[in-house]
C-alpha positions in Angstrom: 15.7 -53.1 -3.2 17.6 -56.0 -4.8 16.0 -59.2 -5.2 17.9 -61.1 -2.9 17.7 -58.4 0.1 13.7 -58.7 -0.9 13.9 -62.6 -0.4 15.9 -62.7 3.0 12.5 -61.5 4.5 11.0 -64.9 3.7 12.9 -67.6 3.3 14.1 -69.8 5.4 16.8 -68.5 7.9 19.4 -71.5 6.7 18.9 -70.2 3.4 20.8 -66.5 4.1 23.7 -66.1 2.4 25.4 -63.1 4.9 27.9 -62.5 1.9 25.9 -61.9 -0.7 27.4 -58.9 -2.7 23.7 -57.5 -2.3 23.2 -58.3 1.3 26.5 -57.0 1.7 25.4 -53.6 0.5 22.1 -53.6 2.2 22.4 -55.9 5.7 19.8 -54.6 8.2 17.1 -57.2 7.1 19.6 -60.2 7.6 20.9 -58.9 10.7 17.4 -58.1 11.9 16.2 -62.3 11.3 19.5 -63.6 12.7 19.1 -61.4 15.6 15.3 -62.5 16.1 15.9 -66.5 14.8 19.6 -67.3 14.4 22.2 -65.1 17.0 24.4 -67.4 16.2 24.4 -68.5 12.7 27.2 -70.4 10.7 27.2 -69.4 6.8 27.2 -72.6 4.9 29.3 -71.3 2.2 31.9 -70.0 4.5 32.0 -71.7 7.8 31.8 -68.9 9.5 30.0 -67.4 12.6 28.1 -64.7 12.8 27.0 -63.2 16.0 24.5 -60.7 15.9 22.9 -59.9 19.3 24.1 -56.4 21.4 25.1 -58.7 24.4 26.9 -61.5 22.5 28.9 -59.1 20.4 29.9 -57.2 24.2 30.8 -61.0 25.7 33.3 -61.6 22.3 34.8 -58.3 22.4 35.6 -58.8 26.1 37.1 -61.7 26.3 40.3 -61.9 24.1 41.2 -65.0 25.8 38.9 -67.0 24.2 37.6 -64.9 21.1 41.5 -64.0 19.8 42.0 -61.2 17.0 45.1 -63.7 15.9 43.9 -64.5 13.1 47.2 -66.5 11.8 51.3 -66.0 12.2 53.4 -63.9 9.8 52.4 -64.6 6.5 52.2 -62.6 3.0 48.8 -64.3 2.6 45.6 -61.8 1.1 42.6 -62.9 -0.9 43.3 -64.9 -3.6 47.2 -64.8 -2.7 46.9 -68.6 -4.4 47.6 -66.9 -7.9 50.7 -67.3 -9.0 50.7 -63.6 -10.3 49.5 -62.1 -6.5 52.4 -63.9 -5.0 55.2 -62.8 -7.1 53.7 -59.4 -6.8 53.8 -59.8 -2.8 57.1 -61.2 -2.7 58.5 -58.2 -3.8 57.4 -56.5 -0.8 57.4 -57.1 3.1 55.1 -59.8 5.3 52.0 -59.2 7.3 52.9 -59.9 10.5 50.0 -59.3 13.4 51.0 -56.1 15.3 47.6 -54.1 17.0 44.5 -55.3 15.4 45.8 -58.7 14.7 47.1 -59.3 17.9 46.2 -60.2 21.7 47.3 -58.7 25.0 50.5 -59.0 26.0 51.8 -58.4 22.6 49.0 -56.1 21.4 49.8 -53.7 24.6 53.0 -53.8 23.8 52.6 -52.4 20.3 49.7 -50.3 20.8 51.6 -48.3 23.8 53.8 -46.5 20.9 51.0 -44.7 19.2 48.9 -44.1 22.4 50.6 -40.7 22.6 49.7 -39.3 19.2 46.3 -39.9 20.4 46.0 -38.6 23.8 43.7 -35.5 24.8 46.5 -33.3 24.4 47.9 -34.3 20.9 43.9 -34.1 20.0 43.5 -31.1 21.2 46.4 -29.6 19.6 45.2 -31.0 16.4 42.3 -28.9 17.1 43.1 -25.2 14.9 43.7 -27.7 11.6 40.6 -29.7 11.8 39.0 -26.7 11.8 40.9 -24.6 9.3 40.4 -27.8 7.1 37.0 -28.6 7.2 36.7 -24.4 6.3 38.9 -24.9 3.3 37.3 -28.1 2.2 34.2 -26.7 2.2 34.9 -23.2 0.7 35.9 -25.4 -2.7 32.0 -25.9 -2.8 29.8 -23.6 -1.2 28.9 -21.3 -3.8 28.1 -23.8 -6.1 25.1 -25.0 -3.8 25.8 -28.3 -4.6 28.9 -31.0 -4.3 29.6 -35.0 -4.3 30.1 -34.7 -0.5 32.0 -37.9 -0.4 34.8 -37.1 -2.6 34.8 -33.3 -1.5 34.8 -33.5 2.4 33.7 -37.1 3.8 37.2 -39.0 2.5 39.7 -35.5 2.4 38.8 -34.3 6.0 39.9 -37.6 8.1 42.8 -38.5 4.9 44.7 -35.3 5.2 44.4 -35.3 9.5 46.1 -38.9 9.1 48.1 -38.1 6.5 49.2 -34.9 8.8 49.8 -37.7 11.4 52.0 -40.0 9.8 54.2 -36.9 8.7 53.1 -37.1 4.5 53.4 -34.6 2.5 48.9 -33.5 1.8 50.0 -34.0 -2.3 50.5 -37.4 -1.7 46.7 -37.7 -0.6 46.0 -39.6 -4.1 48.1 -42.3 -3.2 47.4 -42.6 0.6 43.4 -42.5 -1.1 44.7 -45.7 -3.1 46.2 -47.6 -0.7 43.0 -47.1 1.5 40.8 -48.1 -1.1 43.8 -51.7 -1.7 43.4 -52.5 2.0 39.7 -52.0 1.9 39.3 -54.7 -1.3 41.5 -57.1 0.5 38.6 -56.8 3.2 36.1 -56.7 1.1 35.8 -60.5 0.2 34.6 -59.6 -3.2 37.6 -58.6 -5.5 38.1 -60.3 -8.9 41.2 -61.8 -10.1 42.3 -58.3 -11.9 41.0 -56.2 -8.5 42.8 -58.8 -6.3 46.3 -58.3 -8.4 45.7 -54.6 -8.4 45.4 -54.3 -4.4 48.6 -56.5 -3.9 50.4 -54.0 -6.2 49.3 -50.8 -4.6 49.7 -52.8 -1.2 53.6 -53.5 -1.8 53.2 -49.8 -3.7 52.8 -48.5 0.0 55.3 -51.0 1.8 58.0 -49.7 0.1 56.6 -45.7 -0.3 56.9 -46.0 3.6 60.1 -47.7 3.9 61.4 -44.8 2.5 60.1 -42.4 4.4 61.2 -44.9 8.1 64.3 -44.5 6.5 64.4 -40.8 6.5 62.7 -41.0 9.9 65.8 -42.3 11.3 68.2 -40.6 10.3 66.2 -37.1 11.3 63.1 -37.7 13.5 60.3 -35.7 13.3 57.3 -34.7 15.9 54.8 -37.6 13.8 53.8 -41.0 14.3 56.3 -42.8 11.7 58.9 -41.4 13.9 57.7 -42.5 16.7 57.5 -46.1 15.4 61.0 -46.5 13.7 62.6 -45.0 17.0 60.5 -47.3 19.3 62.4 -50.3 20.7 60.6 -53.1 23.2 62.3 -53.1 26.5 64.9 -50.2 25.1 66.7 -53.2 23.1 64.6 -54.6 20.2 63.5 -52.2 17.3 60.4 -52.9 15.7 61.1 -54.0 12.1 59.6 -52.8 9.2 57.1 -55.7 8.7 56.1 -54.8 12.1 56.1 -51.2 11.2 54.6 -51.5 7.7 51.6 -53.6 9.8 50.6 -50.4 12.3 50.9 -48.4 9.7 48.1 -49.6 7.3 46.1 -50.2 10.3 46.2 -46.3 11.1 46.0 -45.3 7.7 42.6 -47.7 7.1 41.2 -47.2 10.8 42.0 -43.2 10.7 40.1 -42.4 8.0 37.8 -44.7 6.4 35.3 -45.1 9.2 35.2 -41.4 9.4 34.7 -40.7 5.9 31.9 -43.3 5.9 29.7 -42.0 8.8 30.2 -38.0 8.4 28.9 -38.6 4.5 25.5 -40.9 6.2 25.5 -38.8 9.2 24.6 -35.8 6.1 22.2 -38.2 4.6 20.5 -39.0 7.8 20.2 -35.1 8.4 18.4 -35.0 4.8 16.3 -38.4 5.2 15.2 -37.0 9.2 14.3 -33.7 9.1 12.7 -33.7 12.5 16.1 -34.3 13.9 17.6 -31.9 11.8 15.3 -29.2 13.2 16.4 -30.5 16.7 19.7 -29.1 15.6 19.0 -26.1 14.2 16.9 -25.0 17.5 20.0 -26.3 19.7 23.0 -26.3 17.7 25.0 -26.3 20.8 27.9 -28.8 21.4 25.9 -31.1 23.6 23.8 -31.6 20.5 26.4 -32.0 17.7 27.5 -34.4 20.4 24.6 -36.4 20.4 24.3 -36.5 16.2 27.9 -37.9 16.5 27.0 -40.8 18.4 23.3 -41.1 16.7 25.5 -41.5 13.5 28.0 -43.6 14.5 25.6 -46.4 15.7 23.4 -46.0 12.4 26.0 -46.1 10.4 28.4 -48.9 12.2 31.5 -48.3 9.3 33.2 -51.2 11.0 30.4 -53.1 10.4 32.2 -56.6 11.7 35.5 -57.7 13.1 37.1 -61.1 12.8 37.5 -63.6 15.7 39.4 -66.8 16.1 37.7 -69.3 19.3 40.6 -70.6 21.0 38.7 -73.1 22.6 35.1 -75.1 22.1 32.3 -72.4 23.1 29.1 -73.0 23.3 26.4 -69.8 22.6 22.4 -70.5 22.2 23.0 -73.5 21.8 25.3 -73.6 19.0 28.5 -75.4 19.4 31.4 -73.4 17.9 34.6 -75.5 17.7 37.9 -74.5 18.6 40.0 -72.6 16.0 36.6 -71.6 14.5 36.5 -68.3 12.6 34.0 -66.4 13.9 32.2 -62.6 13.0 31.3 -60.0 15.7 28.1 -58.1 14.1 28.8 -54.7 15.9 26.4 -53.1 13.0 23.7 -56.0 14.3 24.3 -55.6 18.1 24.1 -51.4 17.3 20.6 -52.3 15.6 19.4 -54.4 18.5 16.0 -53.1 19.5 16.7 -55.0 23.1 19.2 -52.6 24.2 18.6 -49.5 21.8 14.5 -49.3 21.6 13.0 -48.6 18.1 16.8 -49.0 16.4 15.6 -48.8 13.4 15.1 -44.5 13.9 17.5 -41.5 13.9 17.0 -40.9 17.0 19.2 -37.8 18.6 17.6 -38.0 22.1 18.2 -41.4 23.4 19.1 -41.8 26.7 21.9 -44.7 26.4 24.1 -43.4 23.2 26.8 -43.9 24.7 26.4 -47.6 24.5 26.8 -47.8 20.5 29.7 -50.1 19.9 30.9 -48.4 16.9 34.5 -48.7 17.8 34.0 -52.2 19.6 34.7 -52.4 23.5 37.8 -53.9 25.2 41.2 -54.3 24.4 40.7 -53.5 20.9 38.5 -50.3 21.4 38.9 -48.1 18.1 43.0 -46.8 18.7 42.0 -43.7 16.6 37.6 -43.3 18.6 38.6 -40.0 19.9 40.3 -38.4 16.8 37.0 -39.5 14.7 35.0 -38.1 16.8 36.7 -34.8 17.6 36.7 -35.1 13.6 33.2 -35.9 13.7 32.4 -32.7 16.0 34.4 -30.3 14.4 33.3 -31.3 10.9 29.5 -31.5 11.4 29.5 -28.3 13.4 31.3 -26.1 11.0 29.0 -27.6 8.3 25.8 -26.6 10.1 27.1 -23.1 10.5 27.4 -22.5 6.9 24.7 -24.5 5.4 21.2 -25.7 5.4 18.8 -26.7 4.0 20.2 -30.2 2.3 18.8 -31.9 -0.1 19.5 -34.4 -2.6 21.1 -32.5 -5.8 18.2 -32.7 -8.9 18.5 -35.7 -10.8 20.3 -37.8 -7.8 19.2 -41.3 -6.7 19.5 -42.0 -3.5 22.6 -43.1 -2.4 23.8 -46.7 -2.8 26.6 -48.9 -0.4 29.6 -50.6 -1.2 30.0 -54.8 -0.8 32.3 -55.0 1.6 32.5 -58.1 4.7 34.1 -55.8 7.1 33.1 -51.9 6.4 30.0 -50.5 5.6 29.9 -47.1 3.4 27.8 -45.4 1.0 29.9 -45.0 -2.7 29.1 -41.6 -2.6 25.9 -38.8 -1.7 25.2 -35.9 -4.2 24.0 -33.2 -2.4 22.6 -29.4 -2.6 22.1 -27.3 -0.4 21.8 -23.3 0.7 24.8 -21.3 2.1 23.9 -19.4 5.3 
């Protein structure tokens, strides 16, 4: 435990700095004292909001009207996109304009109704046979070693090549679409140096244009995937989306359909190893209910999407804090998953709750997770064929337990060495 998590537990609540590389990393502690003394605290370095209580974070995600995910208009803008160097990188590519997650109803609707398709219960369920044949192949790389960085070698290549698969890629190119996750994610972070900010712009615009490409082929001869889908989608039958627009949905896919998954099937393993009661649960009912259950258990643990951005549109009032209009505000959903007021004893793995359903892992409302059901048939698939071929995990000799990245918006371990026996 670093120092600074360490001091969070006594000094004064003012005194939290919510993004703190450290806290960051470790935030259960902070989220835990804001929740008890401050649900609604502004950070005095940032301005922002945070809002950490189960039924606060429900009310924000609900009401789009006043808590808007339009964050700003088109613009090339990132972090740090003030240096010279990052703007002549990103004027060589396209702008961010807000398209799904950036957006609010009507104009979110409107955009999110062209993907809808690729993730109805029939396109999952047809994606069923690959998920499966994958998470076999992944894990037949490893097996007979007894041991494997689980992270790298089936937590980030399960979801990647699915979405990859989606967007109609070719699964070599998984090194770059890896990349371009990992850009994204930095811009999110909040904690990129000069030389990491200059190096996500450039694999950003390194994307941009990789995908341009490929809309271009799209056009000319569709295929059954989601890029398709996009660059032959038109509002009202009249006006094409562009390719800013486009380019937008697409790294929003790419991030949302496979980070968050990579990040809770590699804890939901470590919570296996760190819980071994609720391991046994498993292996004495290993049936589908149960793998259900360990799905949902994980996902609110682990809370990948740990916050989400909101913009007040007007002057709200909440415990009674005043947050002004135009005020930037940040939805806890890892907090509100954590809150011992509506999930009892949050702290522990628990598989038999009776209310799991009501993890907010994938927020509520309009902006429910696009890609929930994907991760979780992901999720399903992955953990079951995983406990029918080995037990027994452990951490590998010599590993330290595992550690988190800093990140403002995600929340993922770096990576989990692991052994174990093959069944």
């Amino acid at each position: 435990m670093s120092d600074e998590v360490a001091r969070v537990a006594t000094c004064p609540v003012h005194e939290i700095s919510p993004m703190h590389p450290d806290i960051l990393k470790s935030p259960w502690g902070m989220n835990r004292r804001l929740r008890d003394e401050a649900p609604v605290f502004q950070d005095p370095n940032s301005g922002i909001f945070f809002v950490s209580r189960y039924e606060d974070v429900i009310q924000i995600a609900k009401d789009h009207q006043t808590f808007s995910s339009r964050m700003m208009g088109p613009t090339r803008a990132m972090a740090g996109s003030e240096d010279p160097e990052v703007i002549e990188v990103l004027k060589s590519g396209y702008e961010n304009v807000p398209t799904m997650l950036t957006e609010d109803p009507p104009n979110q609707r409107r955009y999110r109704k062209f993907v809808d398709g690729a993730f109805s219960p029939s396109s999952l369920k047809s994606l069923e046979p690959f998920i499966e044949n994958l998470s076999n192949e992944l894990i037949d790389t490893f097996i007979d070693k007894g041991e494997c960085e689980f992270l790298s070698k089936f937590g980030v290549p399960l979801p990647l090549r699915v979405i990859i698969s989606q967007l109609g890629a070719p699964q070599e190119d998984l090194p770059l679409f890896r990349k371009w996750t990992e850009a994204f994610i930095g811009n999110l972070s909040q904690q990129l140096d000069k030389e990491g900010i200059l190096q996500a712009a450039k694999d950003m615009v390194e994307f941009q244009h990789y995908f341009v490409a490929r809309m271009n082929e799209r056009r000319a001869e569709p295929a059954d995937d989601i890029l398709s889908k996009l660059v032959n989608a038109s509002f009202d039958g009249e006006q094409p989306l562009t390719d800013a627009e486009c380019l937008s949905m697409l790294s929003q896919i790419l991030v949302a359909g496979n980070e968050t998954t990579s990040a809770s099937l590699t804890e939901g393993l470590w919570l296996l190893i760190e819980n071994p009661d609720q391991y046994q649960l498993l292996k004495d009912d290993p049936s589908p209910e149960m793998i259900s259950r360990l799905v949902e258990e994980v996902l609110r643990i682990s809370s990948p999407s740990s916050n989400m951005f909101r913009r007040t549109t007007r002057e709200v009032e909440m415990h009674g804090v005043t947050i002004p209009e135009n005020s930037i505000l940040f939805a806890r959903f890892a907090s509100a998953n954590h809150d011992d007021n509506q999930f009892p004893e949050a702290a522990k793995f628990k598989l038999m709750r009776n209310n799991l359903k009501d993890q907010v892992a994938f927020g509520k409302g309009v902006h429910h997770c696009l890609g929930a059901a994907l991760s979780r048939r992901e999720m399903n698939i992955g953990f079951k064929i995983i406990l029918d071929r080995m037990e027994n995990f452990r951490l590998a000799d010599g590993a330290s337990d595992p550690e988190f990245s800093a990140n403002a918006l995600l929340h993922g371990m770096t990576g989990l060495n692991i052994a174990f026996d093959k069944k």
